[in-house]
C-alpha positions in Angstrom: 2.3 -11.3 44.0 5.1 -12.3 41.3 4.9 -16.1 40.6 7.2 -17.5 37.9 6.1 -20.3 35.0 7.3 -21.8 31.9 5.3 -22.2 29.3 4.4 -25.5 27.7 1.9 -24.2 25.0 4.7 -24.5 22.2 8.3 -26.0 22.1 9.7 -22.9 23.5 9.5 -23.3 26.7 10.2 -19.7 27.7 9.9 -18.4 31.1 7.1 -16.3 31.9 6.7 -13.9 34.9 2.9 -13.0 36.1 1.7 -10.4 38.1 -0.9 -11.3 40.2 -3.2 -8.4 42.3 -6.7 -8.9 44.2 -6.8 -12.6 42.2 -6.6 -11.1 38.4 -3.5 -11.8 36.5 -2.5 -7.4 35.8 0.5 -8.3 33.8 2.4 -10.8 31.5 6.2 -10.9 30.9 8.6 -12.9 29.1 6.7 -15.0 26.6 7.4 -14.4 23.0 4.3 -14.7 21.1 0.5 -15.3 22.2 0.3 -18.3 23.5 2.1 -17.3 26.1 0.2 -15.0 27.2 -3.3 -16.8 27.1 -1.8 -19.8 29.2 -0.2 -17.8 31.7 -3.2 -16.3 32.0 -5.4 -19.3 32.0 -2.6 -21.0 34.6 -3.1 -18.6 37.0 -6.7 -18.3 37.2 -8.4 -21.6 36.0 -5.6 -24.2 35.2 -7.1 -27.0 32.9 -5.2 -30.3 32.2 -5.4 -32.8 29.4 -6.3 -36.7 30.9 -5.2 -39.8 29.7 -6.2 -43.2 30.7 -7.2 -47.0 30.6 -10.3 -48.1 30.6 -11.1 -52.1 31.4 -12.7 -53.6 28.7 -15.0 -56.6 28.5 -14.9 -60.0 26.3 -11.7 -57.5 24.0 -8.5 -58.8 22.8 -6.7 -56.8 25.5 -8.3 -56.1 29.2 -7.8 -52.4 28.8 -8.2 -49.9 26.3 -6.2 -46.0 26.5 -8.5 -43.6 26.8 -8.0 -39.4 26.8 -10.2 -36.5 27.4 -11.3 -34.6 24.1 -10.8 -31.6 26.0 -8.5 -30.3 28.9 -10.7 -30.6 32.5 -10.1 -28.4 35.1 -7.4 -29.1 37.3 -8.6 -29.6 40.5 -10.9 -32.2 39.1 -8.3 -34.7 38.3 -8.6 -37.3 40.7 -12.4 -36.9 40.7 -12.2 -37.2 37.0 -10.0 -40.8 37.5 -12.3 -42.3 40.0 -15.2 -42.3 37.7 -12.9 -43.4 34.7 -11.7 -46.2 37.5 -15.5 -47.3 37.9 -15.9 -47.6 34.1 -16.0 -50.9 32.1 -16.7 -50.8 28.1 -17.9 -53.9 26.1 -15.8 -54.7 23.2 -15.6 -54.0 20.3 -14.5 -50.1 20.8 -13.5 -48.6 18.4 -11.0 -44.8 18.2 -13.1 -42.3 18.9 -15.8 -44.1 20.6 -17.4 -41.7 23.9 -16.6 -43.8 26.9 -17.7 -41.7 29.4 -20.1 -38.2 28.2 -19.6 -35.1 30.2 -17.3 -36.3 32.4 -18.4 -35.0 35.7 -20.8 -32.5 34.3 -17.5 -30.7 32.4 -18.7 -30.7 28.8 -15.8 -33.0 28.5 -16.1 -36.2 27.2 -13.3 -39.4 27.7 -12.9 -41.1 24.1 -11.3 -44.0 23.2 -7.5 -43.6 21.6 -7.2 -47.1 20.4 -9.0 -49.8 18.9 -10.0 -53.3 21.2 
């Protein structure tokens, strides 16, 4: 199986074409330097995205504060991952950087604050 991508590891963008046989990625084509390579790879066999959030926050100068995962989760783990963030409520003051949720879902991922309350 051929599928088609476009990589978003740098500004580029370029198309890439995989070749996909018995689940393993056998061939690359089309990006123009490593990257590339290593995300169509990734893409095809465990696609991981980066998560970004609010999280409500008690007795703070704002009700919510953003919130991001320190790592990219797997994919398919997503909405699972924003139903627990959804449950969440921190006490103020947080601070950038503070762990709101620890391994997220038993990822090794943890959700940290991006801003200040």
């Amino acid at each position: 199986m051929v599928k088609n991508i476009v990589c978003v590891s740098c500004p580029l963008g370029c198309p890439i074409e995989v070749t996909i046989e018995n689940g393993e990625v056998v061939s690359v084509k089309g990006n123009t330097c490593k990257r590339g390579d290593n995300y169509a790879r990734t893409e095809m066999t465990a696609p991981k995205r980066s998560l970004t959030s609010t999280v409500k926050v008690d007795g703070g100068v704002l009700p919510v504060v953003p919130v991001k995962s320190a790592a990219p989760v797997p994919k398919e783990l997503m909405f699972d991952c924003m139903k627990e963030i959804n449950k969440v409520t921190v006490k103020a003051p947080v601070a950038i950087g503070d762990v709101v949720i620890k391994n997220i879902l038993n990822t090794g991922v943890d959700i940290v604050a991006t801003n200040n309350d």
